[in-house]
N, C-alpha and C positions, 0 to 999 in steps of 0.2 A: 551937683557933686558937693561934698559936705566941705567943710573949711580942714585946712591942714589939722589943726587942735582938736577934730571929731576924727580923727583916723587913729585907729590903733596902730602903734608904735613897735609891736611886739617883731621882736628879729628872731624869725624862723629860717633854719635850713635849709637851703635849695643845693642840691647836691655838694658840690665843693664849695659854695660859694654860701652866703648869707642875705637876706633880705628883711626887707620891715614889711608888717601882715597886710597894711594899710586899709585894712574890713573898715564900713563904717562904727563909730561908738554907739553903742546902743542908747547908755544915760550919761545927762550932762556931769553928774560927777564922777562918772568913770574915767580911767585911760586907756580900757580894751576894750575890746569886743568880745562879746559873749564866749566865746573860742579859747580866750587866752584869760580871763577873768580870774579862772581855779589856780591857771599856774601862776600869774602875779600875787596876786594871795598868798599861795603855797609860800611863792618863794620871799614876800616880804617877813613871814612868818619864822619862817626859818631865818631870817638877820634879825630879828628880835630876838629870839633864842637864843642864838649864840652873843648878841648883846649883852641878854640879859647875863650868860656864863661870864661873861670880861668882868662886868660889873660885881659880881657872887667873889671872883676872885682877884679882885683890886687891891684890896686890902694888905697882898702879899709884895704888892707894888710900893703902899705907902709907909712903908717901916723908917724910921727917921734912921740914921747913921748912929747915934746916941745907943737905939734899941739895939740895933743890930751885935753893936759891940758885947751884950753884954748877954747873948745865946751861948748856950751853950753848941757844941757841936752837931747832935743831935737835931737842936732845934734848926740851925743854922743849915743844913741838909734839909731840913722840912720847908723852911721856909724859900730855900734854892728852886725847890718844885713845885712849891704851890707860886713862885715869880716866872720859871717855866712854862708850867701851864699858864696863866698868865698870860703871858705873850702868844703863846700858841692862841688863846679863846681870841686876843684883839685882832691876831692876821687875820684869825675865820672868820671874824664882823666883817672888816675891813673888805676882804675876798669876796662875799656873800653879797655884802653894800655894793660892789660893784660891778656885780655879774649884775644884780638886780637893776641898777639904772640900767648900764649897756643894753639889755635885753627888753626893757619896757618902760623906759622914758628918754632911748636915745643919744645917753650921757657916755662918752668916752671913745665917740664910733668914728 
């Protein structure tokens, strides 16, 4: 039988209840098994993504106090929504980062 660190880690559905895939790994530098391969992928892909959105819109994060004073109104509503969104892009990293561990490496179970 292969060593615990050759088992795919993948936590699939069993009715009401959850379990890990425990398939053997096919290659040494995977963490699934052929099975669950696409959707680790998928889904690492998807928290880079939305990483990469936090990071596109940081900038509305890093306005000094100094700057801010001196919006006008207009801008000051612009810049309200682009720190909005903002926050919205870091929860969905944050969200995504952590369905990802729980689901294929274990983290948070």
């Amino acid at each position: 039988m292969p060593s615990p660190r050759r088992l795919c880690q993948a936590l699939i559905i069993a009715g009401n209840d959850y379990e890990r895939c425990l398939a053997p790994v096919s290659r040494h530098s995977k963490h699934c098994c052929a099975v669950h391969l696409a959707d680790s992928d998928a889904s690492y892909r998807e928290y880079k993504a939305a990483a990469k959105r936090a990071d596109e819109l940081r900038v509305y994060a890093q306005q000094k106090c100094s700057e801010v004073k001196r919006l006008d109104s207009a801008l000051v509503d612009f810049y309200s929504d682009g720190l909005r969104d903002y926050i919205n892009a870091v929860e969905l990293e944050l969200k995504l980062r952590m369905e990802h561990g729980k689901r294929f490496f274990f983290v948070g179970t």
